[in-house]
N, CA, C and O of each residue as an XYZ file, in Angstrom:
656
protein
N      49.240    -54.055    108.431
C      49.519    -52.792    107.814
C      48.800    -52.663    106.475
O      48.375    -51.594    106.037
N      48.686    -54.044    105.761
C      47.980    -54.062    104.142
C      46.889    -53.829    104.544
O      46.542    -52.958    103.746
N      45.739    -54.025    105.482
C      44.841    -54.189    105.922
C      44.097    -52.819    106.337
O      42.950    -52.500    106.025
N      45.284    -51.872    107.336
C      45.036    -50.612    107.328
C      45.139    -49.549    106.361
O      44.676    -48.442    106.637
N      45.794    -49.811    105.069
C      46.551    -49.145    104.151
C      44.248    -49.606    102.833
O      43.504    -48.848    102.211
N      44.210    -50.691    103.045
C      43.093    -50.803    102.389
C      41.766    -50.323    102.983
O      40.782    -50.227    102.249
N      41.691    -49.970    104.487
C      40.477    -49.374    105.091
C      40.712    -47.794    104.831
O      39.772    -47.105    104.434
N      41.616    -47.402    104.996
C      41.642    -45.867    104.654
C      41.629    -45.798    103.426
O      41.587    -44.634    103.028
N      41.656    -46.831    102.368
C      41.936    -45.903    101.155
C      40.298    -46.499    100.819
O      39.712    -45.842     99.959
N      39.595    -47.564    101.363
C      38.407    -47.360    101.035
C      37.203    -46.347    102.130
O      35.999    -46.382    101.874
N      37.559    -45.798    102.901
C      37.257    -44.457    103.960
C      37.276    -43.358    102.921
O      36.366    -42.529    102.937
N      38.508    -43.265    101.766
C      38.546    -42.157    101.329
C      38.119    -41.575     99.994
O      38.144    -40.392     99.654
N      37.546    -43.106     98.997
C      36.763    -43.019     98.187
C      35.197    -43.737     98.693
O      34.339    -44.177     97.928
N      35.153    -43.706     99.868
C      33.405    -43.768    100.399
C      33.481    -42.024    100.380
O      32.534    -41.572     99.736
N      34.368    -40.985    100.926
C      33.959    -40.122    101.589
C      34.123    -39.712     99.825
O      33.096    -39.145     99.452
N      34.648    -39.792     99.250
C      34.342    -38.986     98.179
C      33.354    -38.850     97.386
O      33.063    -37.842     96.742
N      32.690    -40.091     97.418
C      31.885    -40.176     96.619
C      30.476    -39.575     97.068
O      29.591    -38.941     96.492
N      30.710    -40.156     98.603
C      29.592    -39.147     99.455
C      29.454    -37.493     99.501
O      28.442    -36.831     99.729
N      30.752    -37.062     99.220
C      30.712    -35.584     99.670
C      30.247    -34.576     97.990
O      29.751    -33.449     97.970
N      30.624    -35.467     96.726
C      30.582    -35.066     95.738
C      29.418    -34.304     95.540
O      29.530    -33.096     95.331
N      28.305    -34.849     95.576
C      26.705    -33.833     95.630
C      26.925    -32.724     95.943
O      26.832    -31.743     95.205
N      27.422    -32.745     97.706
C      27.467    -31.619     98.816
C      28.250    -30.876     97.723
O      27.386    -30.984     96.852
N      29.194    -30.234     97.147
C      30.307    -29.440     96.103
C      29.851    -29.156     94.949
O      30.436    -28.452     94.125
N      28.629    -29.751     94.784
C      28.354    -29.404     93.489
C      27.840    -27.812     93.215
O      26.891    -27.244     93.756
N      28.290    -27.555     92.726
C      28.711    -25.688     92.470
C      27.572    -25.145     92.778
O      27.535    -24.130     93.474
N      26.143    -25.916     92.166
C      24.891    -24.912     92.188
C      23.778    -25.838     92.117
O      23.548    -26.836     91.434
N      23.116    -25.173     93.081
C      21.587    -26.066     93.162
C      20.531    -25.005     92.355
O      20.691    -23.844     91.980
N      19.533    -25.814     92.274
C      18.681    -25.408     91.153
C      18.229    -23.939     91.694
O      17.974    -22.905     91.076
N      18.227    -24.328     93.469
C      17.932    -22.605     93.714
C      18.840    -21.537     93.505
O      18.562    -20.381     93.185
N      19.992    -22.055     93.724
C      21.446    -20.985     93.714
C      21.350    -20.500     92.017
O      21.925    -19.449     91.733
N      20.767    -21.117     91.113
C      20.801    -21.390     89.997
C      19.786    -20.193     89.618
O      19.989    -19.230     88.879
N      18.517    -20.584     90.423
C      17.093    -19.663     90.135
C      17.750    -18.556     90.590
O      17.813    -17.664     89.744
N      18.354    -18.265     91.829
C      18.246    -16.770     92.081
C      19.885    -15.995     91.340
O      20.148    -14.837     91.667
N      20.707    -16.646     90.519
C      21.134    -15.923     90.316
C      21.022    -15.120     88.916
O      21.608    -14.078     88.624
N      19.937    -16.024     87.962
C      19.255    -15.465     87.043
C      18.584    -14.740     86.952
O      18.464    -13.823     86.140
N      17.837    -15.149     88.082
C      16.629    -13.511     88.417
C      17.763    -12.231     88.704
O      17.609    -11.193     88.061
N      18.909    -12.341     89.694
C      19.429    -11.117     89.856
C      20.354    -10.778     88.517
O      20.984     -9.724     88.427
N      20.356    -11.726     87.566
C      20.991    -11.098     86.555
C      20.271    -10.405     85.928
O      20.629     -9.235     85.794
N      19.085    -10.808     85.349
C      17.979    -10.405     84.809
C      17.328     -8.783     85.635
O      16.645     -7.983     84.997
N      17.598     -8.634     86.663
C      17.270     -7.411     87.567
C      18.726     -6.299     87.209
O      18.750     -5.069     87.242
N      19.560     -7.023     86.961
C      20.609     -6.217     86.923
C      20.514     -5.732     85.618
O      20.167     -4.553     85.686
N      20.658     -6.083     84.487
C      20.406     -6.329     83.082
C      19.462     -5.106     82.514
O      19.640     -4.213     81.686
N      18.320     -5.521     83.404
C      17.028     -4.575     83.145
C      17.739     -3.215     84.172
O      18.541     -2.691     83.398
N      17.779     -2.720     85.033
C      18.281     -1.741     85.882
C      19.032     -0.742     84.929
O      18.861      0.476     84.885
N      20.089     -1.664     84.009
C      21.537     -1.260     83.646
C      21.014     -0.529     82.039
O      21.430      0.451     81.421
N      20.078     -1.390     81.797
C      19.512     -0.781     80.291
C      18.370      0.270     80.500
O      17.788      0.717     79.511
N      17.985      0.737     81.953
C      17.093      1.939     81.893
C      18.400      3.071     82.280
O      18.522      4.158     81.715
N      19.060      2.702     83.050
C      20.133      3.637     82.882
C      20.559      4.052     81.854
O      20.582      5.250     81.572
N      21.054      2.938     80.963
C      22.036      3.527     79.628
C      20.410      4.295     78.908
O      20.432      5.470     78.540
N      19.668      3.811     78.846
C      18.222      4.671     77.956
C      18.215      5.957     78.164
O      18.015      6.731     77.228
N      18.490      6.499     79.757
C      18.245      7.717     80.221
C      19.147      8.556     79.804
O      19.067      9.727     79.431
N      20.490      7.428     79.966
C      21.758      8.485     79.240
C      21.369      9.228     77.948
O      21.186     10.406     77.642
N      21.311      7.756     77.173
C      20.372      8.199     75.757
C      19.820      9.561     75.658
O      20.130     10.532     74.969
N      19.027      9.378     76.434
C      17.573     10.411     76.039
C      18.217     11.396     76.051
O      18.066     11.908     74.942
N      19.155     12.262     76.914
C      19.866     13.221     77.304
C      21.157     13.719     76.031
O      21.771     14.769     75.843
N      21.156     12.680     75.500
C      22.092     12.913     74.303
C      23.842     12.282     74.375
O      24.720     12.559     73.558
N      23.991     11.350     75.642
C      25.639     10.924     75.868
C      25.380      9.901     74.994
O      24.402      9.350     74.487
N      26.943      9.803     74.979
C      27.190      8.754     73.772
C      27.105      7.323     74.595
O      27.860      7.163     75.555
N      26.313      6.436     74.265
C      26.198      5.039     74.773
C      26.827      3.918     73.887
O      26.613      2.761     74.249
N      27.551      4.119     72.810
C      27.858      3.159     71.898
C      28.388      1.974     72.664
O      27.889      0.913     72.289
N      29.205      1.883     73.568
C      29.866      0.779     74.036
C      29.467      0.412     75.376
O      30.066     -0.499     75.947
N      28.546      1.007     75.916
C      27.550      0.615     76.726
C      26.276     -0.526     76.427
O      25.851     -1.456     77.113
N      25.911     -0.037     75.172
C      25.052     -0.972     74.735
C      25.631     -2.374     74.564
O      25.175     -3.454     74.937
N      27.051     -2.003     73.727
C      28.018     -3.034     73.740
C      28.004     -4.238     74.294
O      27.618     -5.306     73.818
N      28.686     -3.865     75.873
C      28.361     -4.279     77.139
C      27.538     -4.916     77.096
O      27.690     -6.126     76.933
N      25.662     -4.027     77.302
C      24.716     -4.660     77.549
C      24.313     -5.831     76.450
O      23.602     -6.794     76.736
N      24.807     -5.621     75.324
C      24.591     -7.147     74.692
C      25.082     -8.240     75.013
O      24.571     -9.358     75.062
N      26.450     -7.765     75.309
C      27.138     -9.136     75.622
C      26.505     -9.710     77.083
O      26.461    -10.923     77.290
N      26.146     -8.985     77.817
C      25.668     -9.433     79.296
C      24.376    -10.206     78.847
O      24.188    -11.358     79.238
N      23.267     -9.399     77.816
C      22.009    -10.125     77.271
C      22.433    -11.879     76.998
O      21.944    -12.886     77.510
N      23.434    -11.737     76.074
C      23.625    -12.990     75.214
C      24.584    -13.973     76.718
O      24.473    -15.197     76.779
N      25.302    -13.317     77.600
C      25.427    -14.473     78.808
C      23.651    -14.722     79.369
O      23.235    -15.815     79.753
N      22.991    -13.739     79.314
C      21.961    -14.271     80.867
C      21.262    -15.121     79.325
O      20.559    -15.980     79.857
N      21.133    -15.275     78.118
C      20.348    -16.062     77.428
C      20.748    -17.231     77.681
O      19.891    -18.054     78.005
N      22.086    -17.623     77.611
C      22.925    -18.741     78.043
C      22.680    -19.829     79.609
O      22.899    -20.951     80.066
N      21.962    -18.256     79.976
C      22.074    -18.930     81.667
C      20.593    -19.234     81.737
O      20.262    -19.531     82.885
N      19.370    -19.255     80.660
C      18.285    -18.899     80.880
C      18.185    -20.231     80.063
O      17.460    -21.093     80.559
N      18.805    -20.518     78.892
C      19.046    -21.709     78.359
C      18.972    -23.079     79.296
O      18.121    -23.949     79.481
N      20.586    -22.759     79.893
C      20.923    -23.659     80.634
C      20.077    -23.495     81.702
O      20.995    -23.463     82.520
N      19.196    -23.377     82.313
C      18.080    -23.358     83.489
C      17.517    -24.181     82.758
O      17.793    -25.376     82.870
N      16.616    -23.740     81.859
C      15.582    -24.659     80.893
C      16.274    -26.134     81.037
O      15.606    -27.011     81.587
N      17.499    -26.420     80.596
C      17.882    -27.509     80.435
C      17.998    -28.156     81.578
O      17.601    -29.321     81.591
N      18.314    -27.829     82.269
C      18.438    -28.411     84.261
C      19.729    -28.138     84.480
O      20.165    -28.307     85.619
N      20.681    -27.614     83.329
C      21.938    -27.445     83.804
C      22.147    -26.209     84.448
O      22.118    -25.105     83.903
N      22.457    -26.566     86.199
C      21.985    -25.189     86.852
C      23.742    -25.104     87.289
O      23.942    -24.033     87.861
N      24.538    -25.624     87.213
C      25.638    -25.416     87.011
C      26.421    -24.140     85.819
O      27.276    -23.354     86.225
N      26.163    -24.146     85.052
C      26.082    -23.615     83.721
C      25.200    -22.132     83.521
O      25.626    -21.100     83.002
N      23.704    -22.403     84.163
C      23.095    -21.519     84.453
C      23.687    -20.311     85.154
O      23.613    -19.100     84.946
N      24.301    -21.064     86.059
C      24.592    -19.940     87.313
C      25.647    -19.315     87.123
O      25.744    -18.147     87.500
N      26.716    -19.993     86.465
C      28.123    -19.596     85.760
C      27.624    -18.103     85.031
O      27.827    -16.971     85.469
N      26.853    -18.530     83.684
C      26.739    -17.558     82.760
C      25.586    -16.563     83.669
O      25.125    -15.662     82.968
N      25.197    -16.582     84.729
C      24.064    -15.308     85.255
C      25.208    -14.677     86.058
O      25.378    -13.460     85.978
N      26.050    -15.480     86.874
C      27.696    -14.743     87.467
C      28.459    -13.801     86.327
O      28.916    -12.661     86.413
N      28.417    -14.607     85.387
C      29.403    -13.855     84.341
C      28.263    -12.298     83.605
O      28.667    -11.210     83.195
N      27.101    -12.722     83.678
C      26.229    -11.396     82.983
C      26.697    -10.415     84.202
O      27.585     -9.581     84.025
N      26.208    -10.536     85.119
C      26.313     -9.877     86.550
C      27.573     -8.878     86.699
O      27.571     -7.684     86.998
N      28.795     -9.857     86.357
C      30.366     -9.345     86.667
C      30.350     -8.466     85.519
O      30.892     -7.367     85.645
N      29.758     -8.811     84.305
C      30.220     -7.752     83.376
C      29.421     -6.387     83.662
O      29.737     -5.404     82.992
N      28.409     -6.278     84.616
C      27.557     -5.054     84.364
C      28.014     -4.116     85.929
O      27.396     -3.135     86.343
N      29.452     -4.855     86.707
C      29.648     -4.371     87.342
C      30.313     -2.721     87.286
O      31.302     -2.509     86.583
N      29.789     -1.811     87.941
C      29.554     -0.344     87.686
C      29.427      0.379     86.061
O      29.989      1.245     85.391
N      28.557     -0.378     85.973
C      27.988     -0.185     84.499
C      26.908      1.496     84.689
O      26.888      2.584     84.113
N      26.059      0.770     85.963
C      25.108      2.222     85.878
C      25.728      3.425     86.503
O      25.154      4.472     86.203
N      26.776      3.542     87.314
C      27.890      4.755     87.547
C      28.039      5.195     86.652
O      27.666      6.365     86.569
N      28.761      4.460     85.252
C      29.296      4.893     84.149
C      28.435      5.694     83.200
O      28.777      6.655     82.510
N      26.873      4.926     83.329
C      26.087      5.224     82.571
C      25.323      6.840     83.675
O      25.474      8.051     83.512
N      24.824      6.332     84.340
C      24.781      8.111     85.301
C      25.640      9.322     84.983
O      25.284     10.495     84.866
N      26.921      8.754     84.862
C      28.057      9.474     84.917
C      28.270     10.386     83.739
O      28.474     11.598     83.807
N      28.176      9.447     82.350
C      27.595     10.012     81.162
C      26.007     10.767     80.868
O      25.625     11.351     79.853
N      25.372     10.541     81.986
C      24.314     11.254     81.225
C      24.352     13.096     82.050
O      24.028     14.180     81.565
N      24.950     12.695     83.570
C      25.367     14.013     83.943
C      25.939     15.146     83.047
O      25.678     16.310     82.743
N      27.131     13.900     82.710
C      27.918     14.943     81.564
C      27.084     15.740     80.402
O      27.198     16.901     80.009
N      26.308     14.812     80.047
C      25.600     15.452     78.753
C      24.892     16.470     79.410
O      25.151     17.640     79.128
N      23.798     16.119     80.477
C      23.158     17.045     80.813
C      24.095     18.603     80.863
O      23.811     19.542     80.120
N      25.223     18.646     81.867
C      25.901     19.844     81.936
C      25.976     20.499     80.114
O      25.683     21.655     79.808
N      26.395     19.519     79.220
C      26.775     20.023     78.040
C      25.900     21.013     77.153
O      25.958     22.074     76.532
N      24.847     19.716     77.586
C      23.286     20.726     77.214
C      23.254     21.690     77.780
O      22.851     22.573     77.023
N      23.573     22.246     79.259
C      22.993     23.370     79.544
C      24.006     24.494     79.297
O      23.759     25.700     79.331
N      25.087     23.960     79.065
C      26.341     25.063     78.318
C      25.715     25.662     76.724
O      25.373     26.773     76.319
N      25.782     24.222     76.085
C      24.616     24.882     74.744
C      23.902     25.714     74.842
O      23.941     26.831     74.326
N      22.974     25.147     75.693
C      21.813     26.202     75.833
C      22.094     27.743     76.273
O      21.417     28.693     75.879
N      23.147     27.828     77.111
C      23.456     29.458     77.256
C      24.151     29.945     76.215
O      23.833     31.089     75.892
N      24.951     29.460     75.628
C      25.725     29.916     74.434
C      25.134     29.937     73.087
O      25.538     30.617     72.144
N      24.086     29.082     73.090
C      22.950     29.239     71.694
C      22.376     30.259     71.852
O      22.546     31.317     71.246
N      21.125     29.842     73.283
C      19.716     30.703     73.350
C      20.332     32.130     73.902
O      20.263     33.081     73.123
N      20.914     32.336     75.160
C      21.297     33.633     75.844
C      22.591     34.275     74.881
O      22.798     35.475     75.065
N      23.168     33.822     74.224
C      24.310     34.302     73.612
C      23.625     35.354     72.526
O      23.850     36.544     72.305
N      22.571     34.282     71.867
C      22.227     35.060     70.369
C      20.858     36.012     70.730
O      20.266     36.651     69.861
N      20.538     35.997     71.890
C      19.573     36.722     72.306
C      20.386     38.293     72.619
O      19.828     39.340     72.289
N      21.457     38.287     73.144
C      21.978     38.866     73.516
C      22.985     39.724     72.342
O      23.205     40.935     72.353
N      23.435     38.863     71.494
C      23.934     39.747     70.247
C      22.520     40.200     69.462
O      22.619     41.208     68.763
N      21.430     39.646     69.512
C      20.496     40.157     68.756
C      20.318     41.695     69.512
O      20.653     42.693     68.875
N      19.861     41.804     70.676
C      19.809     42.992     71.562
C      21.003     43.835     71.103
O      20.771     45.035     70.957
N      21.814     43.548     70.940
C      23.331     44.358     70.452
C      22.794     44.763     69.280
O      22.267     45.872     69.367
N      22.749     44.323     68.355
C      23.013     44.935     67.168
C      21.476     45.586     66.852
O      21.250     46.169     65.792
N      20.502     45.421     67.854
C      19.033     46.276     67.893
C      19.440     47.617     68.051
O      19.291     48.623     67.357
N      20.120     47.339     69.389
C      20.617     48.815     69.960
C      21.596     49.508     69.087
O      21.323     50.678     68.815
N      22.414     49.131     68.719
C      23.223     49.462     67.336
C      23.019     50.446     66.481
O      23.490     51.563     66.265
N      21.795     49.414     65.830
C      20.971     49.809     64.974
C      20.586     50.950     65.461
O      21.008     51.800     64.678
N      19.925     51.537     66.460
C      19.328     52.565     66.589
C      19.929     53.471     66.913
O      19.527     54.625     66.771
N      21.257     53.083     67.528
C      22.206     54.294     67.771
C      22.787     55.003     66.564
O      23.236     56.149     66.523
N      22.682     53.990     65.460
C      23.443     54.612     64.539
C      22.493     55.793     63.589
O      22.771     56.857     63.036
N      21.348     55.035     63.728
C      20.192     55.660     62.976
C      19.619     57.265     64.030
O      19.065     58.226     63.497
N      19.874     57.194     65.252
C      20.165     58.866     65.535
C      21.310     59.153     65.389
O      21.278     60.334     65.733
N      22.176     58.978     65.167
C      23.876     59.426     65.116
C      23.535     59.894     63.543
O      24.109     60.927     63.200
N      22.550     59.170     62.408
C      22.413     59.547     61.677
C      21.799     60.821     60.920
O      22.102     61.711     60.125
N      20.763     60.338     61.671
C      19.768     61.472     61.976
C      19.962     62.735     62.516
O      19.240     63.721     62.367
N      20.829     62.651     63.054
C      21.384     63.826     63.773
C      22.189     64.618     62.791
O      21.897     65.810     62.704
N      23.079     64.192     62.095
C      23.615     64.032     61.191
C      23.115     64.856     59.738
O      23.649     65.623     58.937
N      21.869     64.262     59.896
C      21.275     64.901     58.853
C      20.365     65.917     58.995
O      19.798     66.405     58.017
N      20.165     66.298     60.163
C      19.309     67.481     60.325
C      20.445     68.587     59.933
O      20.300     69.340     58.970
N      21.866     68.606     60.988
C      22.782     69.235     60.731
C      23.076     70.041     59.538
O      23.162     71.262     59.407
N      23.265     68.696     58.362
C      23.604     69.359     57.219
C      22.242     69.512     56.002
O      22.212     69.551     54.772
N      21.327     69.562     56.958
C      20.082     69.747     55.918
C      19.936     71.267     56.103
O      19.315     71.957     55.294
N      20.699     71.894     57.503
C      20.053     73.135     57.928
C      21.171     73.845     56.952
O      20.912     74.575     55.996
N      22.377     73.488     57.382
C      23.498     74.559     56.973
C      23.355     74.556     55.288
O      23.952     75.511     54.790
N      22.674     73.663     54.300
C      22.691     73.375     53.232
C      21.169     74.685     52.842
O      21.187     75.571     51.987
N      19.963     74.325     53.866
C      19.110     75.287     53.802
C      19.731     77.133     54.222
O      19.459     78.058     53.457
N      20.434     77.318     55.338
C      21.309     78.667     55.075
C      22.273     79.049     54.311
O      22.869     80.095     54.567
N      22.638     78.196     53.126
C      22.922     78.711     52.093
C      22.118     78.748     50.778
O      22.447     78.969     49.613
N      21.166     78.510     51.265
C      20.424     78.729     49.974
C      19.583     79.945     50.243
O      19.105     80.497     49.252
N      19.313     80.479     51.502
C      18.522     81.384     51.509
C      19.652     82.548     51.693
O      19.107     83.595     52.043
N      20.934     82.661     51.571
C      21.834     83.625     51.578
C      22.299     83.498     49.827
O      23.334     83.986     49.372
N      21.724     83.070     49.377
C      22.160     83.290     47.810
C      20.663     84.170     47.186
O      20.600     84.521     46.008
């Protein structure tokens, strides 16, 4: 029984020691490609938030975001350099997870702006185009209403002078 009690328990640190490699979280490739897709994601996520930009939405905590995701994939770009592809792959997972529906958000905001802009734009450009036209026409209505006005009492002012 001592005999069987010592073959299995050396069966079960042979198998451990054997299987340990096989578990190891990340091979240098699992390592390579998940930096590159962080790095793809990263770049993707910062032409989005740019576009928002350009359009005028507010990106303050987007950029946010995108720093902190920068400063993981530096970590993971680090740890590559170093051979630690364990580490690597962690921090290109963790850039990745943070930029999850990042460019929705960022689309999402630049839609908005866009609509905002084009509300501006009718209520700036067509609004004041349109009170300008108002008070043109105005203007001219009042200036025959005036005119009119004054022929009136230019005449009745002229038939009393020629009846005196």
């Amino acid at each position: 029984m001592k005999t069987a009690f010592i073959i299995v328990a050396c069966v079960c640190v042979l198998f451990a020691l054997v299987s340990t490699p096989l578990c190891s979280a990340s091979t240098e490739a699992d390592a390579r490609s998940a930096v590159f897709d962080a790095k793809e994601r990263v770049t993707s996520c910062y032409i989005a938030a740019a576009e928002a930009d350009r359009v005028g939405a507010n990106v303050t905590d987007l950029i946010s975001t995108l720093d902190t995701a920068g400063i993981l994939l530096s970590g993971a770009d680090l740890s590559f350099q170093k051979g630690d592809y364990d580490s690597a792959y962690n921090f290109a997972v963790q850039s990745k997870a943070l930029l999850d529906g990042f460019e929705a958000q960022a689309n999402s905001r630049k839609d908005s702006a866009e609509h905002d802009n084009s509300v501006d734009f009718w209520v700036n450009m067509v609004g004041s185009s349109v009170g300008t036209v108002g008070v043109v026409v105005g203007a001219v209505a009042v200036w025959f209403w005036l005119s009119k006005r004054y022929r009136q009492t230019g005449q009745a002012v002229e038939n009393e002078s020629q009846r005196v």
